[in-house]
C-alpha positions in Angstrom: -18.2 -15.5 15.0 -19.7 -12.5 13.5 -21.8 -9.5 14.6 -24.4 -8.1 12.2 -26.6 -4.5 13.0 -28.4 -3.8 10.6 -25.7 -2.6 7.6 -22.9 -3.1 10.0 -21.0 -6.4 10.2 -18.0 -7.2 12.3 -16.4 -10.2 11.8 -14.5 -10.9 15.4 -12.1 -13.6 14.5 -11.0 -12.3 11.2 -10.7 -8.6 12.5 -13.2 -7.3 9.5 -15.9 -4.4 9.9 -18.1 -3.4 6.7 -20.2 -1.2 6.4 -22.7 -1.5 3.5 -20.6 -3.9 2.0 -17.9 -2.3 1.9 -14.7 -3.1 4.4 -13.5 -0.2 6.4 -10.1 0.4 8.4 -10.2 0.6 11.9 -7.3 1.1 14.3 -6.8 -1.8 17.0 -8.4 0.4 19.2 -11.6 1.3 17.2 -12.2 -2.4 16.6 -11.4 -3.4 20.2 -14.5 -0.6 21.1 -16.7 -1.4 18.4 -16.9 -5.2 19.3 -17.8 -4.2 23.0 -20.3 -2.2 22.4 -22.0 -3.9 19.6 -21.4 -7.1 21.3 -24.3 -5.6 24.0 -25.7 -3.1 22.1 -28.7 -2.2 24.8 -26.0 -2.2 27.8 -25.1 1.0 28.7 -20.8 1.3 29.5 -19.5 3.7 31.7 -16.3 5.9 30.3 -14.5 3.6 33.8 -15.8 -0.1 31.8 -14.7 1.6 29.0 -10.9 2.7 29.3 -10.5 -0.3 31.6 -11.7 -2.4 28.5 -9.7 -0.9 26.3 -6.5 -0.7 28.3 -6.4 3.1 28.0 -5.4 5.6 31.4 -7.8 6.2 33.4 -8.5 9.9 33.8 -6.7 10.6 30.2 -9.9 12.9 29.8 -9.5 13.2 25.9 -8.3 9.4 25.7 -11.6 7.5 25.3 -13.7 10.8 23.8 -10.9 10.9 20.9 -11.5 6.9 20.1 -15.1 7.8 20.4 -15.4 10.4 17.9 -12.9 8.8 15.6 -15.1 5.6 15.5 -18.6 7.7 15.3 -17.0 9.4 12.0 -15.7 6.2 10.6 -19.5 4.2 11.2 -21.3 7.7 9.9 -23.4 5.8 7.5 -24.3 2.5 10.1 -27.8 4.7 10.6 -29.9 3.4 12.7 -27.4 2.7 14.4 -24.8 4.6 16.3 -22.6 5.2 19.5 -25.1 7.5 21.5 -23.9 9.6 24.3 -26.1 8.4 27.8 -25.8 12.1 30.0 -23.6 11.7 33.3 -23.9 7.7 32.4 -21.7 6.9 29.4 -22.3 5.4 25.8 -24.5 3.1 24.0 -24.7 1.7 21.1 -27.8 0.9 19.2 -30.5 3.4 17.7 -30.6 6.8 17.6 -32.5 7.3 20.9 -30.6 5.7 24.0 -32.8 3.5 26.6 -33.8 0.1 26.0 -34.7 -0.7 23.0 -38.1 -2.9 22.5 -38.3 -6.1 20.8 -39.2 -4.9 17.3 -36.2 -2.2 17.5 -34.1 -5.5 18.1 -35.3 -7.1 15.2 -32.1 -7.1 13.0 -29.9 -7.4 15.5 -27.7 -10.9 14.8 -25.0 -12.0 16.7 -24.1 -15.5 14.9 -22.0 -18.4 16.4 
C-alpha cells in the first residue's frame, strides 16, 4: 500500500518516502508521523493525537515540535504540499492554506491499495 501527494510518495509496507523521485531518510519517528498525517491529509491532529500516536511524553513541550520541524525540513520541496500549523488546534497536512480543501485541491491525492 502506497500513499502518493502530489511529488511525494510513501510506500507504507516497504518503509520508503521519495520525494521527486528521489528516496529520502527518515527516522522511525518521521515516517511513523508522515504516514499519519498524509494518511488523512484534510484531518486536522491535535499535538494530544499526535504524541499519543507516536508514542512520545505527553507534555515533552519540544518532543513533537522537534519531529515536526525535522520532517518540514526534510519534505521542503513536497510543495503544494506541507505540514501546516492549525493556531491553538494543531497540524495539517495538505496545501499551503489549512481548512478543508475542495475537491479540485484533492485532485492528486492517491492513496492506493
Amino acid at each position: 500500500m502506497s500513499i502518493q501527494l502530489g511529488n511525494l510518495v510513501v510506500e507504507l509496507e516497504r518503509h520508503l518516502v521519495y520525494l521527486d523521485g528521489q528516496e529520502i531518510n527518515l527516522t522511525h519517528i518521521q515516517f511513523k508521523l508522515l504516514t499519519l498525517l498524509a494518511s488523512r491529509p484534510e484531518r486536522i491532529w491535535t499535538r494530544d493525537e499526535l504524541e499519543a500516536s507516536l508514542g512520545l511524553k505527553k507534555g515533552k513541550r519540544g518532543s513533537l515540535t522537534t519531529h515536526i520541524s525535522r520532517l518540514r525540513k526534510e519534505l521542503a520541496h513536497s510543495k503544494p504540499f506541507a505540514i501546516v500549523t492549525v493556531r491553538k488546534r494543531g497540524y495539517i497536512f495538505g496545501r499551503e492554506s489549512p481548512g478543508r480543501p475542495s475537491p479540485s485541491q484533492r485532485k492528486g491525492w492517491l492513496v492506493n491499495a
